[in-house]
C-alpha positions in Angstrom: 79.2 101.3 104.0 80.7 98.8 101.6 78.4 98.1 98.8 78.3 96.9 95.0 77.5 100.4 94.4 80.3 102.0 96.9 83.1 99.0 96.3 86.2 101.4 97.8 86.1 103.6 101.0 88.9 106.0 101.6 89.5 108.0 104.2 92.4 110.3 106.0 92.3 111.9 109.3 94.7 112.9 112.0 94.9 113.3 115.7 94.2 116.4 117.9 97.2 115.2 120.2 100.0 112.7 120.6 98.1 109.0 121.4 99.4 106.1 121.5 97.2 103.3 119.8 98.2 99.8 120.6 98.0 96.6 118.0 94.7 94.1 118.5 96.5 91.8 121.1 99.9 94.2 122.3 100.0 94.6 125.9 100.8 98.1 127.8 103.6 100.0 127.0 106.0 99.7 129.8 107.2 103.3 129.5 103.3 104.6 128.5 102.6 104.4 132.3 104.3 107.1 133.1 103.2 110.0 130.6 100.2 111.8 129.8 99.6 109.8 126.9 95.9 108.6 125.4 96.1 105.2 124.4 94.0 103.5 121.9 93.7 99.7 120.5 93.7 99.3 116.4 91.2 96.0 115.3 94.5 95.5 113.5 97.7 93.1 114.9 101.4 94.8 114.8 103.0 96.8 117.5 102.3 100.2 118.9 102.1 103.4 116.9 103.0 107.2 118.7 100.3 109.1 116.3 100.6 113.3 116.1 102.1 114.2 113.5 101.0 111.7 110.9 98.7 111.8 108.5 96.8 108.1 108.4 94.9 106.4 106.0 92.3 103.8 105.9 90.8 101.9 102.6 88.2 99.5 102.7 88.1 97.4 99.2 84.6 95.1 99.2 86.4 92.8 96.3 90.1 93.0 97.5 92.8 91.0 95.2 93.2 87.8 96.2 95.9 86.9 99.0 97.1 89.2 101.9 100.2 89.7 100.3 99.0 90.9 97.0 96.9 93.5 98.4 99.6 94.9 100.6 101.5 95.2 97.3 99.0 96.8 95.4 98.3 99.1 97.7 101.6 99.7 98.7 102.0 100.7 95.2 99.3 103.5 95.8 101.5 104.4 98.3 105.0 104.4 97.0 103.4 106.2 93.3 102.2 109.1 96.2 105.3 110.0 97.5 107.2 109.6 94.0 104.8 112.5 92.7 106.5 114.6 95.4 109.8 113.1 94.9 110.8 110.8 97.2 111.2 106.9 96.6 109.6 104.4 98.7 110.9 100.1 98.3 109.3 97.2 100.3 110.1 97.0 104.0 112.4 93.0 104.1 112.5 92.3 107.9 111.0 89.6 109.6 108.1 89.9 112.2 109.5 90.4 115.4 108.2 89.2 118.6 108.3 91.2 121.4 108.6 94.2 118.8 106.9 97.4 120.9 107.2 100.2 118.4 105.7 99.5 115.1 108.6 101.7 113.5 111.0 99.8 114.7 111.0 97.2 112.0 109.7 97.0 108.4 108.4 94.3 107.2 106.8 93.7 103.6 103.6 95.4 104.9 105.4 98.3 105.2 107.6 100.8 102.9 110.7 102.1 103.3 113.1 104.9 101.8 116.4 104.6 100.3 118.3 105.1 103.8 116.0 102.0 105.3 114.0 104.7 107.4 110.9 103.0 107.7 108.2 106.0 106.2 104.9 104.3 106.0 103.6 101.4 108.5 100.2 99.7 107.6 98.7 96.5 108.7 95.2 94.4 107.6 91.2 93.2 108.9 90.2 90.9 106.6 86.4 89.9 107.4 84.0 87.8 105.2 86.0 88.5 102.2 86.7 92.4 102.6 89.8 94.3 103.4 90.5 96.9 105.7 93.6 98.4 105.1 95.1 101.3 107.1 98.9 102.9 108.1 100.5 106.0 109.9 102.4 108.2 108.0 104.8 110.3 109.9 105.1 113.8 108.7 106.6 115.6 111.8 107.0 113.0 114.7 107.1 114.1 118.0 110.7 112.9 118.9 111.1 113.6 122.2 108.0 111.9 123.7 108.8 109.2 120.7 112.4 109.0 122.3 110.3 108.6 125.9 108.0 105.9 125.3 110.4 103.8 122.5 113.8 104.5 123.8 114.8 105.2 120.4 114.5 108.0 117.9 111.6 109.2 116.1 112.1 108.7 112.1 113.5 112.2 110.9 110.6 114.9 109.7 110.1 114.2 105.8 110.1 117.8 103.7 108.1 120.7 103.6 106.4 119.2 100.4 104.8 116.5 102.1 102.2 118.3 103.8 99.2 116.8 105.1 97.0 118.5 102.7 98.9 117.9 100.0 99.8 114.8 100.5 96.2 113.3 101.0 95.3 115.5 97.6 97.7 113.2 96.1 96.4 110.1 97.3 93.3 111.0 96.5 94.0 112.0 92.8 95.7 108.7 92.3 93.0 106.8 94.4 90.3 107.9 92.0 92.8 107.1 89.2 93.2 103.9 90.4 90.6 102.5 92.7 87.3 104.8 92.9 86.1 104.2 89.1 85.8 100.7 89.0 86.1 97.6 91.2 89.2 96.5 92.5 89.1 93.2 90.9 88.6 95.0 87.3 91.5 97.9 88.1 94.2 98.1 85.6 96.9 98.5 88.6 100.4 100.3 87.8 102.5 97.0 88.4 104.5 98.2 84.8 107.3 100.0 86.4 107.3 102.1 83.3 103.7 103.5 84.3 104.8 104.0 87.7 108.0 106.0 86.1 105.3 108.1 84.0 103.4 108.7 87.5 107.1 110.3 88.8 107.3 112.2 85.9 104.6 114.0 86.3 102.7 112.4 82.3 100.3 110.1 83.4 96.7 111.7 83.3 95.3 112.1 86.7 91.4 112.7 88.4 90.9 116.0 89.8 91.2 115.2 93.3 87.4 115.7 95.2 88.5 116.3 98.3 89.2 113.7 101.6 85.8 112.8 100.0 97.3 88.3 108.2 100.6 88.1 107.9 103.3 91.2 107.7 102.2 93.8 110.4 102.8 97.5 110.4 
């Protein structure tokens, strides 16, 4: 529970099989009717997400920065200095919400992060209540494509590489998290908005925490 004492809540988990989990107001999935598919609604608007296969994340911040599209930046930043320690580069999703969108991954808007090729690789969306943020996202690590393919009637986004394991991915989140957000309050956090700090983070130089353990506008 979010506290003065426990400002920042982070969590990662996966799913024991493929489920579908639908934004706060998306209808049914035309094409979910037909297959064996658990579905699942998010508190969270944006279209529907195919999880299995993904690592997700969820952050709770008590004293959030100001303004829905500052946080999404600063945490994108969280994000994009993650995959940069295991070298790949992640920019700002550009695309305009959609209506009628279905698949979440079919579009990136500035909630989300893409890589060089415009492959959307992270998709994250926003509850803000009485002043606190929930931010969580679906990472896909090894979609399943063919029942992506099914449901979507497009591809799944390719498998990212062997070095972005699930464990070791959420290790380096975590390291960076507690760098970052676990030890102070958010609205006291030097954040890495220099990009030469960020460069220093892809270089492997900047100090980092020994990693514990697991311990609104643009829509994902």
């Amino acid at each position: 529970q979010l506290s003065e004492e426990q400002p920042v809540l982070l969590r990662f988990y996966q799913w024991q099989q493929p489920t579908l989990s639908l934004g706060h107001h998306q209808g049914p999935l035309p094409n979910s009717a037909g297959l064996d598919v658990p579905v699942v609604r998010r508190p969270t608007g944006g279209a529907a997400v195919l999880h299995g296969g993904d690592l997700c994340y969820a952050i709770a911040l008590a004293q959030p920065p100001r303004g829905q599209r500052r946080a999404y930046r600063l945490l994108n930043q969280w994000l994009q200095a993650g995959f940069a320690h295991l070298g790949s580069a992640l920019i700002d999703g550009n695309s305009e919400q959609q209506r009628g969108q279905q698949n979440c991954f079919g579009q990136a808007t500035e909630a989300d992060l893409v890589d060089p090729l415009g492959i959307k690789r992270i998709g994250s969306a926003q509850l803000w209540q009485r002043g606190r943020l929930l931010q969580h996202g679906s990472i896909p690590l090894q979609p399943p494509a063919e029942l992506w393919q099914q449901l979507f009637n497009e591809p799944a986004p390719p498998a990212l590489p062997e070095a972005f394991s699930p464990n070791r991915l959420r290790q380096v989140l975590v390291q960076l998290a507690e760098q970052w957000l676990l030890g102070s309050k958010p609205n006291q956090l030097a954040w890495p908005e220099e990009p030469e700090r960020l460069a220093a983070i892809t270089s492997g130089k900047a100090a980092t925490v020994s990693a514990t353990g697991p311990s609104d506008k643009p829509k994902g």
